[in-house]
Backbone as a chain_set.jsonl record, in Angstrom:
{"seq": "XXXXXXXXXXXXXXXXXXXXXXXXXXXXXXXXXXXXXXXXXXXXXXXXXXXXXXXXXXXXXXXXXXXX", "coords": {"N": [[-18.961, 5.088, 10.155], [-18.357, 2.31, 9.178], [-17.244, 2.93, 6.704], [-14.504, 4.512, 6.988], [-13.208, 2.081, 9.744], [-13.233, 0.259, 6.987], [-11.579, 2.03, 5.106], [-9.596, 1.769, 6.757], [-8.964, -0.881, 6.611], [-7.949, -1.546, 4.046], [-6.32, 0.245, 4.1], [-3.816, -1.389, 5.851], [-3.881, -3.602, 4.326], [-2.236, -2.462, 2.171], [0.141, -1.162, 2.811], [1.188, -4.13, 3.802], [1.396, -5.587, 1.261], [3.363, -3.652, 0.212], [5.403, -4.199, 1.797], [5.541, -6.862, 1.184], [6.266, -6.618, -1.738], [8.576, -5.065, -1.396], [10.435, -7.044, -0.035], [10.981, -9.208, -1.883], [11.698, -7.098, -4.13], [14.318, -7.443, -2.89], [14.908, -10.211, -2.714], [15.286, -10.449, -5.702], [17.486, -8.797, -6.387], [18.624, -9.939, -5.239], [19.338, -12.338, -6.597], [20.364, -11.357, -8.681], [17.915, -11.189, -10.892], [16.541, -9.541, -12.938], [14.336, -8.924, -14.501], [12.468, -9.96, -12.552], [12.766, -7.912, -10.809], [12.035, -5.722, -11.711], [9.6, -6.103, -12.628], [8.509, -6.219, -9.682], [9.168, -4.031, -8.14], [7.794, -1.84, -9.889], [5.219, -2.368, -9.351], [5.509, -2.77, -6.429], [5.635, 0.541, -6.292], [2.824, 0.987, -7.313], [1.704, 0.309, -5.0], [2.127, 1.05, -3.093], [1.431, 3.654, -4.228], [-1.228, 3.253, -3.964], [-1.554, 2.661, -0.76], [-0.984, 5.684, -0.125], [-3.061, 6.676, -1.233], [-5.442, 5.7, 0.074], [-4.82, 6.91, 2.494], [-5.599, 9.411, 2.058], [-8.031, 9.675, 2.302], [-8.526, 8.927, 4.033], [-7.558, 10.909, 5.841], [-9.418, 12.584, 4.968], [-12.038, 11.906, 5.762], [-12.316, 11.02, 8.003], [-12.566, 13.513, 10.009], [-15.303, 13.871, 9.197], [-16.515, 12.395, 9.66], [-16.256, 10.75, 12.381], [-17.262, 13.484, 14.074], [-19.883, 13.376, 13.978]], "CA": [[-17.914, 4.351, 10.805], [-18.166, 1.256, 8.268], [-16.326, 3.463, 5.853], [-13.428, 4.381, 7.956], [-12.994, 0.54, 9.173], [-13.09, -0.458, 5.585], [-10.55, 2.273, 4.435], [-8.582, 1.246, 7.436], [-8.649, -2.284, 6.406], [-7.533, -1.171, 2.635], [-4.391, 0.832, 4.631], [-3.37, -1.939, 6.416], [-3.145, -4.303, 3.078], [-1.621, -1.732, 1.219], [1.288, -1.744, 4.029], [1.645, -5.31, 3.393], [1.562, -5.695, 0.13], [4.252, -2.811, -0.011], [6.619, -4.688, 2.587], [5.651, -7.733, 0.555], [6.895, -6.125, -2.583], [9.951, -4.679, -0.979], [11.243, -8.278, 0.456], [10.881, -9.262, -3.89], [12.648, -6.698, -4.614], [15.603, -7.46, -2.859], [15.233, -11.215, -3.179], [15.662, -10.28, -6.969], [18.566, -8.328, -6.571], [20.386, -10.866, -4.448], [19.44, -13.211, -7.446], [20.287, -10.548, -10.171], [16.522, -10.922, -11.599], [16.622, -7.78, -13.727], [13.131, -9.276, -14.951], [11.606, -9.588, -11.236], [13.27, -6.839, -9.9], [11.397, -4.848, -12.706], [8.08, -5.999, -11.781], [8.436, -5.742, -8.144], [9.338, -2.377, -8.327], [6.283, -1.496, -10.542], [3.87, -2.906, -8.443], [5.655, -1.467, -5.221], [4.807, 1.853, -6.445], [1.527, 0.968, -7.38], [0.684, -0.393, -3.938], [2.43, 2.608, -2.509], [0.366, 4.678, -4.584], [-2.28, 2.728, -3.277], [-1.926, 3.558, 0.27], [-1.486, 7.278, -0.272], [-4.573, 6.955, -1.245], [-6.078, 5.092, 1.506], [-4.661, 7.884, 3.729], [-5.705, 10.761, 2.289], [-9.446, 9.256, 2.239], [-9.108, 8.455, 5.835], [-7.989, 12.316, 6.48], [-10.25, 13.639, 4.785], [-13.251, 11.485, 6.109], [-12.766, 10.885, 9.439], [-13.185, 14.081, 10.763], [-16.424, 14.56, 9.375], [-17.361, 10.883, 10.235], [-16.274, 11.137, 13.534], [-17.914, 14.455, 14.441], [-21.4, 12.592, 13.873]], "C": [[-17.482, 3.142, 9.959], [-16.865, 1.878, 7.262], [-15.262, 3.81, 6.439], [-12.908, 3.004, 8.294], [-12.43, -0.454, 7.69], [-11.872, 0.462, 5.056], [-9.242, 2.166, 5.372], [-8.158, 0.008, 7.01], [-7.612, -2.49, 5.155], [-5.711, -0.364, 3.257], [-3.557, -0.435, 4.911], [-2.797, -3.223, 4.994], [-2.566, -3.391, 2.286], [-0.158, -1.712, 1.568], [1.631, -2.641, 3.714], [2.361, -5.697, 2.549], [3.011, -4.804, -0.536], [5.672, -3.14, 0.058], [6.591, -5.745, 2.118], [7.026, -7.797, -1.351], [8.389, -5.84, -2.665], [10.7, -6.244, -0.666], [11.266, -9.256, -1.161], [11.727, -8.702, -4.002], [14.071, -7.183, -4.586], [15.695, -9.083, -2.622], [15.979, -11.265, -4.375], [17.182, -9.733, -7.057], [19.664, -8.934, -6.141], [20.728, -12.305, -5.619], [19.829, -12.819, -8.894], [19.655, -10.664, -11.027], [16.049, -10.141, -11.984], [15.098, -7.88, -13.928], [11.964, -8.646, -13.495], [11.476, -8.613, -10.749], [12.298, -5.49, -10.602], [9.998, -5.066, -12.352], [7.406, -5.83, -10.191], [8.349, -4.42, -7.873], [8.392, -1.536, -8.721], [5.132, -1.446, -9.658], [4.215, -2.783, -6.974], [4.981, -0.437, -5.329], [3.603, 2.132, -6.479], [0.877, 1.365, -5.71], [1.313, 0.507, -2.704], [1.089, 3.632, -2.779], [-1.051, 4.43, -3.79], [-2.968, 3.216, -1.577], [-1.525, 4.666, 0.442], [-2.445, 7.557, -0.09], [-5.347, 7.079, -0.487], [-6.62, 6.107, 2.431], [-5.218, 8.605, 3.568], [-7.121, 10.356, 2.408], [-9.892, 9.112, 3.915], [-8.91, 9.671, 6.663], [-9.048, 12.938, 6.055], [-12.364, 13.117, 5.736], [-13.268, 11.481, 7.255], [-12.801, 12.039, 10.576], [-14.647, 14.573, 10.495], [-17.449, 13.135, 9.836], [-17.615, 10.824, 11.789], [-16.826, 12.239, 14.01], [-19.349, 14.247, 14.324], [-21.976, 12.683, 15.077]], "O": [[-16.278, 2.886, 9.967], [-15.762, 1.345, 7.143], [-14.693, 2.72, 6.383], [-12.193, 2.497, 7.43], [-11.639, -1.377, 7.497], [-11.002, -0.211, 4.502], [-8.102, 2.39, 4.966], [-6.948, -0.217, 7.028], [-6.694, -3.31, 5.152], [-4.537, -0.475, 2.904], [-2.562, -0.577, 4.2], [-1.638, -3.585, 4.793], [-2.365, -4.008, 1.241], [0.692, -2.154, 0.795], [2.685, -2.484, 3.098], [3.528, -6.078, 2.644], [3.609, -5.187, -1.542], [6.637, -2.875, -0.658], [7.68, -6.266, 2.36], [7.939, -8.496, -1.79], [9.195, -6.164, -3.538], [11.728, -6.406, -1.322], [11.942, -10.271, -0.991], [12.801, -9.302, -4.039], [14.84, -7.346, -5.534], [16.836, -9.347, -2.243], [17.054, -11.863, -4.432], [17.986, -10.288, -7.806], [20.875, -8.811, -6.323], [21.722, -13.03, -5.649], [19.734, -13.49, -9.921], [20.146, -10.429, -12.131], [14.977, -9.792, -11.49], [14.477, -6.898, -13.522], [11.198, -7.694, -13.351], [10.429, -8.203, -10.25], [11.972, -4.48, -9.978], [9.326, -4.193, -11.803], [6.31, -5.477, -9.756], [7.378, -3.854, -7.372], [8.097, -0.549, -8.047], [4.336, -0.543, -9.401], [3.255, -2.687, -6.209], [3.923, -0.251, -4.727], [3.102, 3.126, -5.955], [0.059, 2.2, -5.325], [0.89, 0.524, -1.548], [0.219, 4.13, -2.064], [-1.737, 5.252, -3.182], [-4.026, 3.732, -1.217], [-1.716, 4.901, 1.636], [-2.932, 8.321, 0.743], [-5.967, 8.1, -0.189], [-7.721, 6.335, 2.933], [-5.762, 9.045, 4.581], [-7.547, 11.38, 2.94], [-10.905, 9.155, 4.614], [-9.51, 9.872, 7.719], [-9.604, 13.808, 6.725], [-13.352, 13.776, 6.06], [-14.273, 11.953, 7.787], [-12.993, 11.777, 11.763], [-15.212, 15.402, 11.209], [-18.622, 13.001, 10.184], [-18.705, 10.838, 12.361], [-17.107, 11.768, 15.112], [-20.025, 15.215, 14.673], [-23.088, 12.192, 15.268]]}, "num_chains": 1, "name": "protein.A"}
């Protein structure tokens, strides 16, 4: 159950960080920050990629966690 919790906790900042990213982005673009807009974007994806991850860790685990 710790593990679950914990890769819930890891979803939930990944989310953040995503919608953090996204509200960058389009700061940048309203400031035409070709620079920012370029690293925001980057590190969106990342932290996208990120919770993909999360998820698929939390399908694949929690039914054999839960079935305990």
């Amino acid at each position: 159950m710790v593990l679950l919790r914990e890769l819930r906790e890891l979803h939930l900042v990944c989310v953040g960080l995503s919608v953090d990213w996204e509200m960058i982005s389009q700061a940048a673009k309203a400031v035409r920050d070709d620079d920012l807009l370029s690293v925001a974007t980057t590190c969106q994806s990342q932290a996208v990629r990120q919770l993909k991850w999360a998820n698929s860790r939390i399908k694949e685990s929690a039914p054999q966690i839960m079935a305990e």
